[in-house]
Steps between C-alpha positions, in 0.01 A plus 500: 500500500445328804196540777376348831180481658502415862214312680487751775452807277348556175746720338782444271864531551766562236761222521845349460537164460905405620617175441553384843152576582472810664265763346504886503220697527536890370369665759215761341584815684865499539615271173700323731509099454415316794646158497329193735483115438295421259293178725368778773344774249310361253331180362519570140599744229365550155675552212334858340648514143404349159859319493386244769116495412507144460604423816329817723532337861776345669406381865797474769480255741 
């Protein structure tokens, strides 16, 4: 399980990582995904399960 915190808000968004770099965000009130490039939205995400505790933060440049 995947999450992103952006700079400009403190929340966190439920995510999906692709492999050519574009996330998707579930939207929280319609459970919709919204996709957008990855570089505009957010700085980093965190990793949030005990399979990937040793390494807990990735940052994207």
């Amino acid at each position: 399980m995947l999450f992103v915190r952006r700079k400009e808000r403190s929340e966190i968004d439920e995510i999906i990582v692709s492999a050519n770099k574009v996330l998707s965000r579930i939207d929280t009130v319609t459970g919709e995904p919204i996709k957008y490039p990855i570089k505009e939205c957010w700085c980093y995400y965190e990793k949030m399960s005990e399979q990937h505790a040793s390494n807990p933060r990735t940052i994207i440049n």
